[in-house]
C-alpha positions in Angstrom: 5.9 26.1 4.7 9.5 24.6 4.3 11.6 23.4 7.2 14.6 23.2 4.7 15.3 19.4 5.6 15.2 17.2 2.7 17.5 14.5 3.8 18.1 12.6 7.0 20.9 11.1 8.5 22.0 11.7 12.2 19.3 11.3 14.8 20.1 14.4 16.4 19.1 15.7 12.7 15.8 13.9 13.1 14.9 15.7 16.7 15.8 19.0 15.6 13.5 18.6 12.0 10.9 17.1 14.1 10.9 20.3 16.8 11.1 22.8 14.1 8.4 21.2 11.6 6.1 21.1 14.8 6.6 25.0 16.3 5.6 25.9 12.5 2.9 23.6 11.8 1.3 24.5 15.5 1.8 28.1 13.9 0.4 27.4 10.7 -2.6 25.9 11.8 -3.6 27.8 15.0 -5.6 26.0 17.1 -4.3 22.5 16.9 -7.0 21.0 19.3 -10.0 22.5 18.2 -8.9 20.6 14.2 -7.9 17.7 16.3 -11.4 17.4 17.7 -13.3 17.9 14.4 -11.0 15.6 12.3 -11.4 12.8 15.3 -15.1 13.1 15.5 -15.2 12.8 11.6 -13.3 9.4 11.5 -15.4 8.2 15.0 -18.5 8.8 12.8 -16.8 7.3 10.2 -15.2 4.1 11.5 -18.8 3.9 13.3 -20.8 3.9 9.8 -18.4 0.8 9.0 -18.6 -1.1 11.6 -22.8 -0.9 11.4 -21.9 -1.9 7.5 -20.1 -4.9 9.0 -22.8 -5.9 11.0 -25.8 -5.7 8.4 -23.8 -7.7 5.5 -20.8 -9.2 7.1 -18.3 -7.0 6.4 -17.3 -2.9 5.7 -15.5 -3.9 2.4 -17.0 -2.8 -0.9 -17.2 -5.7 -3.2 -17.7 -5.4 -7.0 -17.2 -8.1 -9.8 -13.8 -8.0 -12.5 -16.9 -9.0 -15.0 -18.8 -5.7 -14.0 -15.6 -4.0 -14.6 -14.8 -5.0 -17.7 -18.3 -4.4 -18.9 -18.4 -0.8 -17.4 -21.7 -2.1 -14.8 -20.2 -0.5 -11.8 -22.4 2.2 -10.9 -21.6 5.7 -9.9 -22.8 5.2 -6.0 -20.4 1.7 -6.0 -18.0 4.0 -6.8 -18.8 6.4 -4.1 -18.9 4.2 -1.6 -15.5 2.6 -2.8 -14.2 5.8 -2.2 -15.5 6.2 1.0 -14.3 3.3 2.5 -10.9 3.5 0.7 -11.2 -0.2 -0.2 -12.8 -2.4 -2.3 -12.9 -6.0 -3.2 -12.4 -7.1 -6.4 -14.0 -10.9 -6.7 -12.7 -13.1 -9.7 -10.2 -10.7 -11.3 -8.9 -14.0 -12.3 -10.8 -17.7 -12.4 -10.5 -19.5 -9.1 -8.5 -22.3 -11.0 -6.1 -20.3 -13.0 -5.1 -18.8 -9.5 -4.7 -21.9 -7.8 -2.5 -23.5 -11.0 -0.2 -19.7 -10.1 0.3 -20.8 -7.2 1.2 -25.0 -8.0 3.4 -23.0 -11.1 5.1 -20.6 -8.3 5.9 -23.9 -5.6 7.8 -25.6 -8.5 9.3 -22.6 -9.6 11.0 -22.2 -6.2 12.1 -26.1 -6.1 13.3 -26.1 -9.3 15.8 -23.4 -8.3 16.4 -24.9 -4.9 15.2 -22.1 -2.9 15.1 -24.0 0.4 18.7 -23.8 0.1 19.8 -20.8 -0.9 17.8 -18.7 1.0 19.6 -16.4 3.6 16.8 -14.8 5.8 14.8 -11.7 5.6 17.0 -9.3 3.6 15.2 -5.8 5.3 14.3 -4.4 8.7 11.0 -2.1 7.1 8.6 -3.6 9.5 11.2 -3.8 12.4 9.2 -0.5 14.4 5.6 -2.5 14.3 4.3 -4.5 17.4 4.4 -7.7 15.5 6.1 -10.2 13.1 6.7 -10.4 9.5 4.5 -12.5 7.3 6.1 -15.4 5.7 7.2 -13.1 2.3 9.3 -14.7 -0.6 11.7 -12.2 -2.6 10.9 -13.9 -5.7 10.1 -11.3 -8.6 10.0 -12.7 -11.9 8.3 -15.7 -12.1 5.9 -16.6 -15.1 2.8 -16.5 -13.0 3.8 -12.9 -11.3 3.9 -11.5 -15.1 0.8 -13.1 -16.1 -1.2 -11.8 -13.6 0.6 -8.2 -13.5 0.5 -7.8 -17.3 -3.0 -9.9 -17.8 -6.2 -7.6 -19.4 -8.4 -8.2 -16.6 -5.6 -6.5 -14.2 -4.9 -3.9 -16.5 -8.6 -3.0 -16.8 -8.9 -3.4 -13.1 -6.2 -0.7 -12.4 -7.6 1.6 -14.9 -10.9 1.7 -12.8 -8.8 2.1 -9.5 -7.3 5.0 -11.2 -10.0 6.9 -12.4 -11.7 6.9 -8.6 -9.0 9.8 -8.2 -9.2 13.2 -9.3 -6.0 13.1 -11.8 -6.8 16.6 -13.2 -7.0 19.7 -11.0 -4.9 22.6 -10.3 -4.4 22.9 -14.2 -2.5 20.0 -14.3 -3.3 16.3 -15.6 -0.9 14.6 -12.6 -1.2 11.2 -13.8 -2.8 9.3 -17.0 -5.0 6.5 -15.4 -5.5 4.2 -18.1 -1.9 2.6 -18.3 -0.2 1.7 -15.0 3.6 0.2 -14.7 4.2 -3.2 -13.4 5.6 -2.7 -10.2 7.0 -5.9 -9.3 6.8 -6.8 -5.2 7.2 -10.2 -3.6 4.5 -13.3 -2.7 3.3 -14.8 0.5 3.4 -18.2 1.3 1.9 -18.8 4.6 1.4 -23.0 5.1 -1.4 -24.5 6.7 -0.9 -24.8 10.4 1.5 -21.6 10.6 1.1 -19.5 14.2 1.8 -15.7 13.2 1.4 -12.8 15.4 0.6 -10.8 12.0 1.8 -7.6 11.3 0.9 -4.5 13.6 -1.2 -1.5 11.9 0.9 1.2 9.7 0.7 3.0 6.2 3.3 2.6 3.7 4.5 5.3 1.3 6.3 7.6 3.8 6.4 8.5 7.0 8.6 10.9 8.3 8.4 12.7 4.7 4.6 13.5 5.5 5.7 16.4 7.9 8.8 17.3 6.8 8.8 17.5 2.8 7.5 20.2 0.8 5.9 17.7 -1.5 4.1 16.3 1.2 2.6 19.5 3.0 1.3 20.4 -0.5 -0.3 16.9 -0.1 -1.7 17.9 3.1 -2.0 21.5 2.4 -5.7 22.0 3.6 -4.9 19.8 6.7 -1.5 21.8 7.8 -3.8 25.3 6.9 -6.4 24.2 9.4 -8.9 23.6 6.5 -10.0 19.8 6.8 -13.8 20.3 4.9 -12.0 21.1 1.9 -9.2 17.9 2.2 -10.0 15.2 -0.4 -7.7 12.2 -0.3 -8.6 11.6 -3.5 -7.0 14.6 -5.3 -4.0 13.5 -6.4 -2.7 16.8 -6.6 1.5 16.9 -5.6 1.3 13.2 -4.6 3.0 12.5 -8.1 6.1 14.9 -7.0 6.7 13.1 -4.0 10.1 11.3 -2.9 10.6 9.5 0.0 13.6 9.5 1.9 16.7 6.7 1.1 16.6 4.0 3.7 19.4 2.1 3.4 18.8 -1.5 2.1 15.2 -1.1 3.7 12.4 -1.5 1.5 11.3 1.7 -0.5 8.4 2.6 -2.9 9.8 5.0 -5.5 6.4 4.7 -7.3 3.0 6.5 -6.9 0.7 4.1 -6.2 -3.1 4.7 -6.2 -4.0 1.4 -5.0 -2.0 -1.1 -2.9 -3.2 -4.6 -3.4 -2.9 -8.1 -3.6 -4.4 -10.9 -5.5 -5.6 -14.1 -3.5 -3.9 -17.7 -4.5 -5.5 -19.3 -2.3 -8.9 -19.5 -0.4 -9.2 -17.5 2.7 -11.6 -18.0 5.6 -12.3 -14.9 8.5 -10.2 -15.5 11.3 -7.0 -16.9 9.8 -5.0 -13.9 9.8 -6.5 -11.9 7.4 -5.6 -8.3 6.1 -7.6 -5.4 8.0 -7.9 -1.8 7.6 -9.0 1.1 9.2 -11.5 2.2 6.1 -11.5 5.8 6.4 -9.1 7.3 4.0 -9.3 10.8 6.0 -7.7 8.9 8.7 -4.5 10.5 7.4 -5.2 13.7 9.1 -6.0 12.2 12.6 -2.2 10.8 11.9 -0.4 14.1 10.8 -2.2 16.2 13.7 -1.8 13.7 16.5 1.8 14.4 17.3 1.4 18.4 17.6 -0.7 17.8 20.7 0.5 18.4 23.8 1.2 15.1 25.3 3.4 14.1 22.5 7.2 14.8 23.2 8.6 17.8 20.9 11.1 15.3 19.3 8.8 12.7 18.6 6.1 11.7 15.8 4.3 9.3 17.8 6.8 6.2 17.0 7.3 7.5 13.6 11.8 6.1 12.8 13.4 7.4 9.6 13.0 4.3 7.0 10.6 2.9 8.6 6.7 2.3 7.9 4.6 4.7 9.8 2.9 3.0 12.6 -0.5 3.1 14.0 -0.6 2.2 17.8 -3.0 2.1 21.1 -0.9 4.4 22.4 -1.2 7.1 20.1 -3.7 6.6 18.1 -6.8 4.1 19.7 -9.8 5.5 18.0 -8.5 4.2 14.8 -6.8 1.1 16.1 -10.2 0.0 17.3 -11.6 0.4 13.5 -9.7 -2.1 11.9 -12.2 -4.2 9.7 -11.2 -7.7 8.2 -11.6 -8.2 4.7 -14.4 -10.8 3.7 -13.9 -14.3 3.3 -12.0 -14.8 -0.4 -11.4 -17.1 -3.1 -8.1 -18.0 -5.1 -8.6 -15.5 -7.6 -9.9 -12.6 -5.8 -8.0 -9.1 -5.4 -8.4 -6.6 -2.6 -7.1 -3.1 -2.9 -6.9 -0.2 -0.6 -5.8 4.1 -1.4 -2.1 4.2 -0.6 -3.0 6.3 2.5 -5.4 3.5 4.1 -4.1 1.7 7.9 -4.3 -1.7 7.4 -2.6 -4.9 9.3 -2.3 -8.6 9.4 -4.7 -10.1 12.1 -2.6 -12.7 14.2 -3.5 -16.2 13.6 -2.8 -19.4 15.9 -2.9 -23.5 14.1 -4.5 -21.6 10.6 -6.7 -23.6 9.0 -5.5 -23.6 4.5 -3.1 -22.0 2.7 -2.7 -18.2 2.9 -1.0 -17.1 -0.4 -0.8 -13.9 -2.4 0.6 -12.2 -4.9 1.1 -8.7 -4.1 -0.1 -6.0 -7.4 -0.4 -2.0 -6.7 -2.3 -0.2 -9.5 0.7 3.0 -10.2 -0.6 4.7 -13.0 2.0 6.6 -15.8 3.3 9.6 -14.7 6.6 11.3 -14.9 8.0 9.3 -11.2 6.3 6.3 -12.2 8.1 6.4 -15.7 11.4 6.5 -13.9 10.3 3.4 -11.5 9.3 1.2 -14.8 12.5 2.2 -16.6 14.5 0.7 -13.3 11.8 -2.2 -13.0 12.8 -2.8 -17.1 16.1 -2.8 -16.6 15.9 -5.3 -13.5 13.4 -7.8 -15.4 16.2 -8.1 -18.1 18.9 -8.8 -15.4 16.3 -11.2 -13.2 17.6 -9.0 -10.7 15.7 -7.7 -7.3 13.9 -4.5 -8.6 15.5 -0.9 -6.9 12.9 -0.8 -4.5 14.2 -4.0 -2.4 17.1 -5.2 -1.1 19.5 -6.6 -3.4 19.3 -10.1 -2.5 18.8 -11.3 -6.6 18.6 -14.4 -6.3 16.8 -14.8 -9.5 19.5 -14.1 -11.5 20.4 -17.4 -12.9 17.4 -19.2 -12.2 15.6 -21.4 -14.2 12.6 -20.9 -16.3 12.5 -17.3 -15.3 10.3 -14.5 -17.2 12.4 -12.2 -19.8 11.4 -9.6 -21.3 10.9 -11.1 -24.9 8.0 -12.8 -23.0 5.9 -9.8 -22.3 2.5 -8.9 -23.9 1.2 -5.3 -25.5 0.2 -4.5 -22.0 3.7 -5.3 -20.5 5.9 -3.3 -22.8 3.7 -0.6 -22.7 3.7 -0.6 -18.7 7.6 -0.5 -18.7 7.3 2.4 -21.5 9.0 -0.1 -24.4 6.0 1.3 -26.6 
């Protein structure tokens, strides 16, 4: 099914995509209620299962060891259950103490370059549609702690066993290789001790209006949209690799394929400081493409889904997985958590919190074809010290001190940017 609409620009555009890619999905699928019903009971059940997890061991997060990685230990129903909840945490990818000297090494990289000063303010509106405030994020790219971790062994070995919980090979084609991912540089958190945030409402990054409206996407979601939801597996990364989401402007973008978003702890982190949650049901997805073909739901509207924007999870619309948000665990500088590109997940709200609250966010995007295109860009900004394509082009960078170049990367960084 193609709606012919593979750009956006006029919100009248918008309303008439939206109306059309509904009357044919409703067609497509039949009877929209009846898959409604199964694909909600099936995350209910779900959500329910993590929550009991939660409650026997403290939390619904999968936890393994970067040691067990790196020695092959994880066993085949870790793995499993990874995949089931979508999320895992990764404890020690890095020593406690080499992440806390990152983040002494990032403070007085951004005093040495006076960025108290010359800092302008938030230089994007991607969160602007969500029911809550920005974290405290610094567009700082290229500092010499950033490419440590990103282009370190222990990641690099950690991505490689994100990768391979996916299906990479099916259809007769190999979509993406899993054993080299890019560096895909994104920004850090610094939240100070003592900050009052009202977090960051739930959503899922990687496209949102795209999910209905472009071809890629429906081949995605093909077994959803054909009213076949056993045989959906959000871990066949089938067409995902062929995906491109719409330009936004100078909003925030992610022109890569990411298996894995994720971000690696600098500081310690206790439960109840405004911790990252997520809803760990990676079928969730399908509760989120059918909900707007319901009845209630306006023709013209997506259930708050804007064009550039993140795709929003809300009480409104969506309060069986609203109430299944699970915090991560209490973490140590050092730790990693990750979670499959399709997982909700938010930023409880946190009032007087109590130590640092500092990370360095690192995806796991293995090679492939859009990927290769993304590391070429992400090359070519590295050399410049520029802000990478994906983010607005705020570079401040540029002339800054003591700033990674690329005659500084390893045999893992050169081959993530495809220089060998």
């Amino acid at each position: 099914m193609n709606t012919g609409y593979t750009s956006i620009h006029h919100p009248e555009d918008v309303k008439q995509a939206v109306r059309l890619v509904k009357k044919a999905l409703r067609e497509q699928i039949g009877d929209v209620e009846r898959l409604f019903d199964q694909v909600k009971a099936k995350i209910v059940s779900e959500i329910s299962a993590a929550r009991a997890e939660e409650q026997q061991r403290g939390s619904a997060w999968p936890e393994v060891s970067q040691s067990d990685i790196a020695s092959g230990k994880i066993s085949e129903e870790v793995r499993d259950h990874i995949r089931r909840r979508g999320c895992v945490v990764v404890r020690q990818t890095f020593n406690r103490q080499q992440a806390l000297q990152w983040d002494r090494s990032l403070l007085d990289y951004l005093d040495e370059n006076d960025f108290d000063r010359v800092y302008k303010g938030p230089g994007d509106n991607f969160f602007g549609n969500l029911e809550a405030s920005r974290p405290e994020i610094y567009p700082v790219y290229w500092s010499p702690a950033q490419m440590a971790a990103r282009q370190s062994d222990a990641m690099a070995q950690t991505q490689t066993f994100l990768n391979r919980l996916w299906k990479f090979e099916s259809e007769g084609e190999r979509w993406f290789e899993p054993d080299v991912s890019i560096i895909y540089p994104d920004r850090i958190r610094r939240r100070l001790p003592g900050t009052t945030s009202s977090g960051l409402g739930a959503h899922t990054d990687s496209g949102a209006l795209e999910r209905w409206l472009l071809p890629a996407y429906q081949n995605v979601f093909r077994h959803i949209f054909a009213n076949r939801f056993d045989q959906y597996d959000p871990w066949d990364a089938a067409w995902r690799t062929r995906v491109n989401e719409y330009e936004a402007g100078t909003t925030t973008k992610c022109s890569a394929f990411r298996t894995f978003q994720g971000w690696t702890a600098l500081s310690d982190m206790q439960p109840g400081q405004g911790l990252l949650h997520v809803v760990p049901v990676p079928e969730a997805m399908a509760y989120m493409l059918l909900r707007p073909l319901l009845k209630d739901v306006p023709e013209d509207e997506l259930c708050g889904v804007s064009p550039g924007k993140v795709l929003p999870v809300s009480e409104k619309w969506h309060p069986e997985l609203i109430q299944g948000l699970c915090s991560i665990p209490e973490l140590q500088a050092g730790d990693s958590v990750w979670w499959h590109c399709d997982v909700i997940h938010a930023v409880a709200p946190v009032e007087n919190q109590q130590g640092w609250g500092n990370v360095m966010y690192i995806p796991a995007a293995p090679w492939c074809d859009k990927n290769a295109v993304c590391a070429a860009n992400v090359a070519r900004a590295l050399a410049a010290g520029a802000s990478p394509n994906d983010f607005p082009r705020e570079d401040y960078e540029l002339t800054w001190k003591n700033r990674f170049t690329p005659d500084m990367l390893n045999a893992n960084g050169r081959r993530s940017l495809g220089m060998e």
